[in-house]
MDTraj code that builds the backbone (N, CA, C; nanometers):
import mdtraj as md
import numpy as np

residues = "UNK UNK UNK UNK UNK UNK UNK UNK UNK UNK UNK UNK UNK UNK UNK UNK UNK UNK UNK UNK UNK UNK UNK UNK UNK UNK UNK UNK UNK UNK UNK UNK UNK UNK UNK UNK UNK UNK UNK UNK UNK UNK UNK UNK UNK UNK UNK UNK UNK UNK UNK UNK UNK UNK UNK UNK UNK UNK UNK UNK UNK UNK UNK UNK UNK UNK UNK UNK UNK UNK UNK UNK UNK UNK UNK UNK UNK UNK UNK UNK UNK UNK UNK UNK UNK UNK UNK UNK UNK UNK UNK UNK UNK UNK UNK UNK UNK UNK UNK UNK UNK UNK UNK UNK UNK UNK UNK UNK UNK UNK UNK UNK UNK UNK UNK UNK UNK UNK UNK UNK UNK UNK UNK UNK UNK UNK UNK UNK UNK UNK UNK UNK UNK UNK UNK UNK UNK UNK UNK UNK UNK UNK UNK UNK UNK UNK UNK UNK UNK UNK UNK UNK UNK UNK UNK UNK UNK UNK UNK UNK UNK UNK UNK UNK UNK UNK".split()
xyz = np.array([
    [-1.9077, 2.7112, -4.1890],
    [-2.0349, 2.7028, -4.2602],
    [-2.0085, 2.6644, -4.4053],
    [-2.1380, 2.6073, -4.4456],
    [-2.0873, 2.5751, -4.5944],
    [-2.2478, 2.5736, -4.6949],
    [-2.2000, 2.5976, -4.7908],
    [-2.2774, 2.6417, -4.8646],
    [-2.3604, 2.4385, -4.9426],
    [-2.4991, 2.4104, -4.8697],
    [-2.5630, 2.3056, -4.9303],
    [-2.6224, 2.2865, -5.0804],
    [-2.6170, 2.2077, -5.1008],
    [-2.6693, 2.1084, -5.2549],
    [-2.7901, 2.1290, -5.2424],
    [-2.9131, 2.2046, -5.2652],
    [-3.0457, 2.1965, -5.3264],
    [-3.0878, 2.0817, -5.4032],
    [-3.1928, 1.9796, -5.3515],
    [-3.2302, 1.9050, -5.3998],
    [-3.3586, 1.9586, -5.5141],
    [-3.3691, 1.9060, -5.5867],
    [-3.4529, 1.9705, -5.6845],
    [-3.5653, 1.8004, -5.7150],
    [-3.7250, 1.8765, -5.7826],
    [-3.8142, 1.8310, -5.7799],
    [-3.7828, 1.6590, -5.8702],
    [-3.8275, 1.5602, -5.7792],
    [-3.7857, 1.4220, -5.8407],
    [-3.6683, 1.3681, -5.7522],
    [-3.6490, 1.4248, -5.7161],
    [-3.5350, 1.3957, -5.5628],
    [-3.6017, 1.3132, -5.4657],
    [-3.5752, 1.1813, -5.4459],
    [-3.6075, 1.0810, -5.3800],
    [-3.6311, 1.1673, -5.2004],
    [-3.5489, 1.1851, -5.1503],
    [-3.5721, 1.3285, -5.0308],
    [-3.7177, 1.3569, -5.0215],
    [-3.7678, 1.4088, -5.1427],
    [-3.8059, 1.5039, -5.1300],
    [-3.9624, 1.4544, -5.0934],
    [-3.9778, 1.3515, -5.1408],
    [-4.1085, 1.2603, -5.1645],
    [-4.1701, 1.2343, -5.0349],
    [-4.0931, 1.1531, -4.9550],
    [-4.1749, 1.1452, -4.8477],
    [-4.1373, 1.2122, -4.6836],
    [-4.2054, 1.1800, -4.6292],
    [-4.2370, 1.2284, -4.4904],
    [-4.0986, 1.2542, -4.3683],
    [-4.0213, 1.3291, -4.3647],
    [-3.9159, 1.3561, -4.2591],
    [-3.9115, 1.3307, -4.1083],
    [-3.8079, 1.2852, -4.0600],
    [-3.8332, 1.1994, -3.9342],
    [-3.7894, 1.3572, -3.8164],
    [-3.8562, 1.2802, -3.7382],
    [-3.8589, 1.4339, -3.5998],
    [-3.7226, 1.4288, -3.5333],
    [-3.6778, 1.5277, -3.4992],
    [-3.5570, 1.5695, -3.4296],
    [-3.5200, 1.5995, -3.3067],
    [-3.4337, 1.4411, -3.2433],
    [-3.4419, 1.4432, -3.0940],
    [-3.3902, 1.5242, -3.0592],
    [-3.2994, 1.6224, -3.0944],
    [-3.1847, 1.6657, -3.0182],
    [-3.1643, 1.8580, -3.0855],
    [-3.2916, 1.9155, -3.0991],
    [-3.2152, 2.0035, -3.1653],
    [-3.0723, 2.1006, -3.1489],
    [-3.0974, 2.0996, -3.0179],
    [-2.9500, 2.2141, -2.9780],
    [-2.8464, 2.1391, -3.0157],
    [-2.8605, 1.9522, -3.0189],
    [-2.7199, 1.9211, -3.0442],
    [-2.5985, 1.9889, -3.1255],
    [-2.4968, 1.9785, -3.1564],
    [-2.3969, 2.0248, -3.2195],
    [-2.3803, 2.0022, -3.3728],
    [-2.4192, 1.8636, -3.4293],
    [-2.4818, 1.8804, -3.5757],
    [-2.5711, 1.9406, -3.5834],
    [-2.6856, 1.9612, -3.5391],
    [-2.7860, 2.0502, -3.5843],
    [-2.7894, 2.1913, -3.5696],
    [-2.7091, 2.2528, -3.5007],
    [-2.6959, 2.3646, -3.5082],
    [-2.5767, 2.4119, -3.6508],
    [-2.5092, 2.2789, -3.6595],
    [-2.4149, 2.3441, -3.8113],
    [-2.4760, 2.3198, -3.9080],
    [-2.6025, 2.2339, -3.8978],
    [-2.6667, 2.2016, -4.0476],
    [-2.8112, 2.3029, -3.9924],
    [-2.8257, 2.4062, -3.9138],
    [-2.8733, 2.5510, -3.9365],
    [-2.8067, 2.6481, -3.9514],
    [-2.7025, 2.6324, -3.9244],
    [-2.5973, 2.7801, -4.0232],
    [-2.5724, 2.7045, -4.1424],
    [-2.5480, 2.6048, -4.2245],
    [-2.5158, 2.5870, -4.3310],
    [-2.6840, 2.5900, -4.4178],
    [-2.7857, 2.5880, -4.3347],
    [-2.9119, 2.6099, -4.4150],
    [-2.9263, 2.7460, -4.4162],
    [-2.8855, 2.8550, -4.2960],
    [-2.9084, 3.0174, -4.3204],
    [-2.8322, 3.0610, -4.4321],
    [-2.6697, 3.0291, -4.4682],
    [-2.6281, 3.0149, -4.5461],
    [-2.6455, 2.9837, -4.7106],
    [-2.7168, 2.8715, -4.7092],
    [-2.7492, 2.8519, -4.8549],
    [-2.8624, 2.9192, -4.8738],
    [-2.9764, 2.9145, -4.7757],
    [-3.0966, 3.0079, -4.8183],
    [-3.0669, 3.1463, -4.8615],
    [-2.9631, 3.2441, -4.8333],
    [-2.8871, 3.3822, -4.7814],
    [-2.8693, 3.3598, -4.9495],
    [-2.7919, 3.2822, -5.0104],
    [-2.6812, 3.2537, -5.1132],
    [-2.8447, 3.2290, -5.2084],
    [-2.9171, 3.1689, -5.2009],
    [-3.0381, 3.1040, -5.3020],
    [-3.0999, 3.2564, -5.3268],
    [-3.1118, 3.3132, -5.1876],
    [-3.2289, 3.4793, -5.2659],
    [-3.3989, 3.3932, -5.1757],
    [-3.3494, 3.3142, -5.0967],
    [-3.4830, 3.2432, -5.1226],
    [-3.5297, 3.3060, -4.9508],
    [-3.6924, 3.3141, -4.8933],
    [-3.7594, 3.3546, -4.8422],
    [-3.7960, 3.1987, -4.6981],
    [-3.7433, 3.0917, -4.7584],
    [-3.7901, 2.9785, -4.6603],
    [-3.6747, 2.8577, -4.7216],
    [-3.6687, 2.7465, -4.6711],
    [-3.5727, 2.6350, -4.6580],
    [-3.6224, 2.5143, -4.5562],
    [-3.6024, 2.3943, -4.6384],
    [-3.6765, 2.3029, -4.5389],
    [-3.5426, 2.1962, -4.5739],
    [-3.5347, 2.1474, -4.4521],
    [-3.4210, 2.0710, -4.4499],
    [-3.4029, 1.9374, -4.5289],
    [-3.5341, 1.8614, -4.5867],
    [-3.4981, 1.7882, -4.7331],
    [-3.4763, 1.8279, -4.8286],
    [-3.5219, 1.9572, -4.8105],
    [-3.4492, 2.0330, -4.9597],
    [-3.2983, 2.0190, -4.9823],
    [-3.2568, 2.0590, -4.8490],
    [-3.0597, 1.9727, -4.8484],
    [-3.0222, 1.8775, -4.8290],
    [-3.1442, 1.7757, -4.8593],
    [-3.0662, 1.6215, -4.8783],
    [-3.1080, 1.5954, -4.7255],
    [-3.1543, 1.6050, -4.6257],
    [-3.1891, 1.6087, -4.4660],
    [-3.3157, 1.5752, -4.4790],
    [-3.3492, 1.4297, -4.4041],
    [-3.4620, 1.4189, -4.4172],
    [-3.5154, 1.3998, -4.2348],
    [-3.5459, 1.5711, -4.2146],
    [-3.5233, 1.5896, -4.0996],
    [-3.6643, 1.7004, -4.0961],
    [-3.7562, 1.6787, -3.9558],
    [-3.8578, 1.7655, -3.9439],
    [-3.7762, 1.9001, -3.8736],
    [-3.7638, 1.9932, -4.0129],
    [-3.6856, 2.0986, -3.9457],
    [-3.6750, 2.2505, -4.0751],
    [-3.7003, 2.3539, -4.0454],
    [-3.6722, 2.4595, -4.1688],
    [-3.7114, 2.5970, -4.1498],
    [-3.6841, 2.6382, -4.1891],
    [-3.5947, 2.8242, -4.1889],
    [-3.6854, 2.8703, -4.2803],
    [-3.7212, 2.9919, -4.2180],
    [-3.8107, 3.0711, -4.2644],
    [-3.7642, 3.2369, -4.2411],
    [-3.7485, 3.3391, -4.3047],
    [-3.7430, 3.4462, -4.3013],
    [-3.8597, 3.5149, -4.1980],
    [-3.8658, 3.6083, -4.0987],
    [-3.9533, 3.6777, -3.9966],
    [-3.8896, 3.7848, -3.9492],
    [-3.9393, 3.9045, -4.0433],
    [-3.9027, 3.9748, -4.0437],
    [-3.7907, 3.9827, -4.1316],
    [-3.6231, 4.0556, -3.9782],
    [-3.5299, 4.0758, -4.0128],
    [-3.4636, 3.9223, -3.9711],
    [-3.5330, 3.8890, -3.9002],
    [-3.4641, 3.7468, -3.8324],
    [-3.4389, 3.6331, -3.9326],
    [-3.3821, 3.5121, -3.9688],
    [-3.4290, 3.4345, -3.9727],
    [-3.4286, 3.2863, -3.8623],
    [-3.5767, 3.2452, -3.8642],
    [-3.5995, 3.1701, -3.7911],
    [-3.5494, 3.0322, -3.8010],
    [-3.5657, 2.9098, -3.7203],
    [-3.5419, 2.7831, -3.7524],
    [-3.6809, 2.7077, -3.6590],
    [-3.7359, 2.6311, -3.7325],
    [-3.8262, 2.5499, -3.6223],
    [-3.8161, 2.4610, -3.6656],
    [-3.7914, 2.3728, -3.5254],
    [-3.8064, 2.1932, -3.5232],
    [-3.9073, 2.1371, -3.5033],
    [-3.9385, 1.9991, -3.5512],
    [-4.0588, 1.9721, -3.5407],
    [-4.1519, 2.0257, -3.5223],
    [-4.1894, 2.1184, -3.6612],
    [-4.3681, 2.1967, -3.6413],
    [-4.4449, 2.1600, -3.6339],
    [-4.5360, 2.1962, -3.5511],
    [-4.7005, 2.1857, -3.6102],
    [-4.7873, 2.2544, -3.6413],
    [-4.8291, 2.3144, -3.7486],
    [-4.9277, 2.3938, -3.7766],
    [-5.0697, 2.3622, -3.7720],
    [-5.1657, 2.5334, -3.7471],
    [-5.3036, 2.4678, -3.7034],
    [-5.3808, 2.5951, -3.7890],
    [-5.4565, 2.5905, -3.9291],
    [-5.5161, 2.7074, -3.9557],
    [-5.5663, 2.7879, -3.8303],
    [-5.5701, 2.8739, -3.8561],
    [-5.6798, 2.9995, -3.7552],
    [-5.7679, 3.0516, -3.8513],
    [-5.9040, 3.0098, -3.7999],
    [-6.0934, 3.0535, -3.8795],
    [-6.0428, 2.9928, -4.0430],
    [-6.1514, 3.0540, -4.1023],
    [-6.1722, 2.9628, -4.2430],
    [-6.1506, 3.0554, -4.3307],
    [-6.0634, 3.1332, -4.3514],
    [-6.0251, 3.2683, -4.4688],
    [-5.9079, 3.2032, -4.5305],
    [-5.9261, 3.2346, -4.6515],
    [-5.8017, 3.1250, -4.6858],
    [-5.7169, 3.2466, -4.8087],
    [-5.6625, 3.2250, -4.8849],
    [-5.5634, 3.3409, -4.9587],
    [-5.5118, 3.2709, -5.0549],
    [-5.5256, 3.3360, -5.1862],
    [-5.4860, 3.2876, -5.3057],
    [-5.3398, 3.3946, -5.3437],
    [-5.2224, 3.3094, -5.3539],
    [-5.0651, 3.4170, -5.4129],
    [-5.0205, 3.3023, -5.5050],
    [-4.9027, 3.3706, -5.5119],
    [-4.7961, 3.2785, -5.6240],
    [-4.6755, 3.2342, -5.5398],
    [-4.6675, 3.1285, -5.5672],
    [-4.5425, 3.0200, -5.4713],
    [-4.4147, 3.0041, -5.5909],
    [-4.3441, 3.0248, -5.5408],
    [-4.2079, 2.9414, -5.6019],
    [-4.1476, 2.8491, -5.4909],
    [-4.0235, 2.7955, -5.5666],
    [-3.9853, 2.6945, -5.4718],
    [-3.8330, 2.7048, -5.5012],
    [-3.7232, 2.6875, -5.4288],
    [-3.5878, 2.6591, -5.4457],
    [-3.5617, 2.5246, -5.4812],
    [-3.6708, 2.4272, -5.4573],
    [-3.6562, 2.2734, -5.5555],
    [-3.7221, 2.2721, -5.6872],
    [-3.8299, 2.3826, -5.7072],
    [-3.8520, 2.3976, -5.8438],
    [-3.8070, 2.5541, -5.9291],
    [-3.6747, 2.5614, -5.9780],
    [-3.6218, 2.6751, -6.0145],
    [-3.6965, 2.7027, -6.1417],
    [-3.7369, 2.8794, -6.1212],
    [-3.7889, 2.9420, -6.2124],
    [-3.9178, 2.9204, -6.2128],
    [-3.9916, 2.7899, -6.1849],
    [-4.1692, 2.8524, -6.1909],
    [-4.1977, 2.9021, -6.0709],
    [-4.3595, 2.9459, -6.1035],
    [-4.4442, 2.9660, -5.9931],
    [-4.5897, 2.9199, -6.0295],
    [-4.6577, 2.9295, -5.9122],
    [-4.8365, 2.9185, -5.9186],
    [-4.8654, 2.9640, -5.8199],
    [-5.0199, 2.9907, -5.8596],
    [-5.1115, 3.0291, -5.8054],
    [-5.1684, 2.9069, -5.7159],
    [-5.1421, 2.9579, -5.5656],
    [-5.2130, 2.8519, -5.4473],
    [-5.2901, 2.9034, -5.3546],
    [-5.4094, 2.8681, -5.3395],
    [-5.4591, 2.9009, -5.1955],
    [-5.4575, 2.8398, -5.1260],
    [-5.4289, 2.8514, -4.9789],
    [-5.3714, 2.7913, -4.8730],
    [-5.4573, 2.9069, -4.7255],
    [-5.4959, 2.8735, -4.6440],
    [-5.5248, 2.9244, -4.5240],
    [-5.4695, 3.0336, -4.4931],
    [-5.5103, 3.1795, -4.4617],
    [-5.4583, 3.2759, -4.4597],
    [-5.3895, 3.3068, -4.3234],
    [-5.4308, 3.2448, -4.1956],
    [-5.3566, 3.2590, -4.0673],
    [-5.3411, 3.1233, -4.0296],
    [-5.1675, 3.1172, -3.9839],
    [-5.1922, 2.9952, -3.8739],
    [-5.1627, 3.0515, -3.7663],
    [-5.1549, 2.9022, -3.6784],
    [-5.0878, 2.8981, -3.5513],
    [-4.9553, 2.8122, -3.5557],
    [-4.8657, 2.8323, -3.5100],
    [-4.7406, 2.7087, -3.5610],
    [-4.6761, 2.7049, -3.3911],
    [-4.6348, 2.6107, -3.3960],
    [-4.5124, 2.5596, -3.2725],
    [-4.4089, 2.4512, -3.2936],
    [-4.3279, 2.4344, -3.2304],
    [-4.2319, 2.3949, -3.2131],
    [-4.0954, 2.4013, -3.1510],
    [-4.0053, 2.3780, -3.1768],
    [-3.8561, 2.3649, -3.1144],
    [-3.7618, 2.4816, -3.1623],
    [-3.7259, 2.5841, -3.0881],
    [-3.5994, 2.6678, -3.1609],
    [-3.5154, 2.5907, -3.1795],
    [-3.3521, 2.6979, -3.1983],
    [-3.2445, 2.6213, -3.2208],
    [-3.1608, 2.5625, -3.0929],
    [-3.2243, 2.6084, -2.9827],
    [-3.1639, 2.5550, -2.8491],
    [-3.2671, 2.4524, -2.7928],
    [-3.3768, 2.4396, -2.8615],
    [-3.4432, 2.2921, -2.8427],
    [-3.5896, 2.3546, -2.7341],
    [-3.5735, 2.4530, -2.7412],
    [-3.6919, 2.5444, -2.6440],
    [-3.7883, 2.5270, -2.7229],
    [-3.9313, 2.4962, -2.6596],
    [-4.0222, 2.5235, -2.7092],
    [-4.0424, 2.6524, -2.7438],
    [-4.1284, 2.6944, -2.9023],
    [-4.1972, 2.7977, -2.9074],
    [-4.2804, 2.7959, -2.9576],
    [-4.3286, 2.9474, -2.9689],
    [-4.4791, 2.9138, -3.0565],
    [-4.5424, 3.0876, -3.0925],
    [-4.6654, 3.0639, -3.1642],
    [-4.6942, 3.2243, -3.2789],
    [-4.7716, 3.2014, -3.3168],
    [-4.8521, 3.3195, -3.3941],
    [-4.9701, 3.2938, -3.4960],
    [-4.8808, 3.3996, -3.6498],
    [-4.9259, 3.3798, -3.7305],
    [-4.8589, 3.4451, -3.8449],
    [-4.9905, 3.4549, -3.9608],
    [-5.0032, 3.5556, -4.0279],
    [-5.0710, 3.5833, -4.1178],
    [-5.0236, 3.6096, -4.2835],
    [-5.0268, 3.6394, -4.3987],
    [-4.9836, 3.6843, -4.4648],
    [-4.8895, 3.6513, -4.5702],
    [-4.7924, 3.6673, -4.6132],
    [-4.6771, 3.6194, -4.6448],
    [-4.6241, 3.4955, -4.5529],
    [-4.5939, 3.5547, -4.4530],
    [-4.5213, 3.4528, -4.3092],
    [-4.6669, 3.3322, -4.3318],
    [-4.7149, 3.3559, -4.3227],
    [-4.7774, 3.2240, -4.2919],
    [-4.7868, 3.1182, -4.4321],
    [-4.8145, 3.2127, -4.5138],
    [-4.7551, 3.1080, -4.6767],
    [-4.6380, 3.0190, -4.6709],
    [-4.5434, 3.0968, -4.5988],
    [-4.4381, 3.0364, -4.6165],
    [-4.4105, 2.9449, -4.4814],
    [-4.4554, 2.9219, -4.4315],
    [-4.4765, 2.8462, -4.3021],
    [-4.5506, 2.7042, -4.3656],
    [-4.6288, 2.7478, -4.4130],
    [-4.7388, 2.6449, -4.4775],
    [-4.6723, 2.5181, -4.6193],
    [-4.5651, 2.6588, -4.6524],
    [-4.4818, 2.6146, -4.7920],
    [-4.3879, 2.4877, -4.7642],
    [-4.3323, 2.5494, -4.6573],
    [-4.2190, 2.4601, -4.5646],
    [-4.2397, 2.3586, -4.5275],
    [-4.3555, 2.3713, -4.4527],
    [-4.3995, 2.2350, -4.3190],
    [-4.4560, 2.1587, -4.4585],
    [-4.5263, 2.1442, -4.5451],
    [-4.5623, 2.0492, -4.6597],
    [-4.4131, 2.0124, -4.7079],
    [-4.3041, 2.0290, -4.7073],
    [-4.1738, 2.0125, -4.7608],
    [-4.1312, 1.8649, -4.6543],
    [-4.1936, 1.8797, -4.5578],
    [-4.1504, 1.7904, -4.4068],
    [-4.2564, 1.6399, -4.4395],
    [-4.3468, 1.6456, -4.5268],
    [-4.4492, 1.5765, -4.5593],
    [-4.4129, 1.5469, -4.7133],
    [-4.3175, 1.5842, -4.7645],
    [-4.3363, 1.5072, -4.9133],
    [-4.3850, 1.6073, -5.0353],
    [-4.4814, 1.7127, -4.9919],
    [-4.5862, 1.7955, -5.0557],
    [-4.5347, 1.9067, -5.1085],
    [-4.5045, 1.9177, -5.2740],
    [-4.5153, 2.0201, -5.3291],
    [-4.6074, 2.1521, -5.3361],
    [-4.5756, 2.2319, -5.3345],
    [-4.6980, 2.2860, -5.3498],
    [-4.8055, 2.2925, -5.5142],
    [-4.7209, 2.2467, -5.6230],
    [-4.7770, 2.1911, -5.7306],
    [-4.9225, 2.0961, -5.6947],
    [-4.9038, 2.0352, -5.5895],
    [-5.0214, 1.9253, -5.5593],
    [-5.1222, 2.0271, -5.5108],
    [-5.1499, 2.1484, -5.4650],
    [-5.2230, 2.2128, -5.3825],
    [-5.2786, 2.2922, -5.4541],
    [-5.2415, 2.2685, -5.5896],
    [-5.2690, 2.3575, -5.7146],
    [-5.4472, 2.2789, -5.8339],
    [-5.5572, 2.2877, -5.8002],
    [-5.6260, 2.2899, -5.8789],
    [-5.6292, 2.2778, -5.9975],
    [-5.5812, 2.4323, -6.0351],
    [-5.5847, 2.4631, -6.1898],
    [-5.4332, 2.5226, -6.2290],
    [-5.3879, 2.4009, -6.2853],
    [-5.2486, 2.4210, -6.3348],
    [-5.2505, 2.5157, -6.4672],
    [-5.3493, 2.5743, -6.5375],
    [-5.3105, 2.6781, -6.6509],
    [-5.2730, 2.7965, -6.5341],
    [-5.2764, 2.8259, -6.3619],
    [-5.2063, 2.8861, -6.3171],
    [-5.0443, 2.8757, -6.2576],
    [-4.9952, 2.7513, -6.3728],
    [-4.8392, 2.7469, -6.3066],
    [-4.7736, 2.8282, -6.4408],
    [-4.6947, 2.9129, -6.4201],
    [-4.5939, 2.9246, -6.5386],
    [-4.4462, 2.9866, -6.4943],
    [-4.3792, 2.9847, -6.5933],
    [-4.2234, 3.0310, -6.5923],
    [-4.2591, 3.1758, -6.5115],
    [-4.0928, 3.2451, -6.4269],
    [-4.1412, 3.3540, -6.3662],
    [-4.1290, 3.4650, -6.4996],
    [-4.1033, 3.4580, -6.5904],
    [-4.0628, 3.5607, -6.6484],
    [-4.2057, 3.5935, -6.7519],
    [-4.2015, 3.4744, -6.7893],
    [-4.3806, 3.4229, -6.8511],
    [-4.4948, 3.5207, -6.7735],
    [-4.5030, 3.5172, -6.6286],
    [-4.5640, 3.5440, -6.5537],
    [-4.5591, 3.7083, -6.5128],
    [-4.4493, 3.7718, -6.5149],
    [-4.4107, 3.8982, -6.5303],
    [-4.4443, 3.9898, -6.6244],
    [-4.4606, 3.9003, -6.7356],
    [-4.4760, 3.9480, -6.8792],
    [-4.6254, 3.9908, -6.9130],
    [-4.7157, 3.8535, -6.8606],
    [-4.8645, 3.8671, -6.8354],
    [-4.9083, 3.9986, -6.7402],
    [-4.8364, 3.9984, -6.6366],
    [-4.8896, 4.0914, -6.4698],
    [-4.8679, 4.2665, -6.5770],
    [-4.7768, 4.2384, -6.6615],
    [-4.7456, 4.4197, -6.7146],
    [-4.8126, 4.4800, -6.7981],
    [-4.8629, 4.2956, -6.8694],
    [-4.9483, 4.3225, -6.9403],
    [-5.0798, 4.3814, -6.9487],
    [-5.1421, 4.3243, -6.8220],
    [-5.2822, 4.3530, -6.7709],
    [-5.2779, 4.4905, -6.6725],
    [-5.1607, 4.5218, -6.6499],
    [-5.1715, 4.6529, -6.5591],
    [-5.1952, 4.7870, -6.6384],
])
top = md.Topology()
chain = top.add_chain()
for i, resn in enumerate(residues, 1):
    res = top.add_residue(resn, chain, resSeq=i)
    for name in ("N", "CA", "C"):
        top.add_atom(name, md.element.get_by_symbol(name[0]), res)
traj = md.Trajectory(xyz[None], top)
């Protein structure tokens, strides 16, 4: 296993749309998902999408639970019209965050790491970050999903405000 290069925001990668993955169980793709559990493990980070490592591949790791997951080629589908406003960071944009609302339940499916179909509904956190990811497979920051940018700032900026008002 080896520890991957984080592409960071302005990274040609990162821009557009990731191609689908014939083969997941193959034998590269299962080492470029331990070398993504790996760097995510090593980052502190909660999700990982495989252009983030230079892979411009429909494919990315998400924390569930204690597990972490891998799904290939997702597709996500809101569930009803409740939607949820949190704060996003990103491992391609180090140190900020914002405020995004995004759909509060999906439905997601796709490919494990042995190429099996699966599939779930997720609410909450899990589903933010489901939502965070699969836009990573499309080009899409979550900066773009952002309205009102006087809600992006530094995390520490942002820490400073939350202690303030408590």
């Amino acid at each position: 296993m080896a520890l991957l290069k984080i592409a960071r925001m302005g990274h040609p990668v990162l821009l557009g749309a990731a191609a689908p993955v014939a083969r997941p169980g193959a034998p590269e793709m299962r080492r470029l998902v331990a070398d993504m559990r790996e760097t995510l493990a090593d980052a502190g980070g909660i999700g990982l999408a495989a252009p983030q490592v230079h892979q411009p591949l429909r494919l990315f790791l998400w924390h569930d639970g204690e597990a972490v997951r891998a799904l290939f080629n997702p597709v996500l589908a809101p569930l009803g019209e409740e939607r949820a406003m949190a704060w996003e960071g990103c491992l391609s944009i180090p140190g900020l965050r914002g405020l995004v609302e995004r759909p509060a339940r999906v439905r997601w499916s796709g490919l494990d790491e042995e190429g099996q179909p699966v599939s779930g509904e997720a609410e909450g956190l899990a589903a933010r970050v489901l939502q965070h990811e699969n836009d990573h497979l499309d080009g899409v920051f979550y900066l773009s999903r952002m309205p009102d940018l006087s809600r992006l700032g530094f995390v520490e900026e942002i820490a400073r405000s939350m202690e303030t008002r408590a």
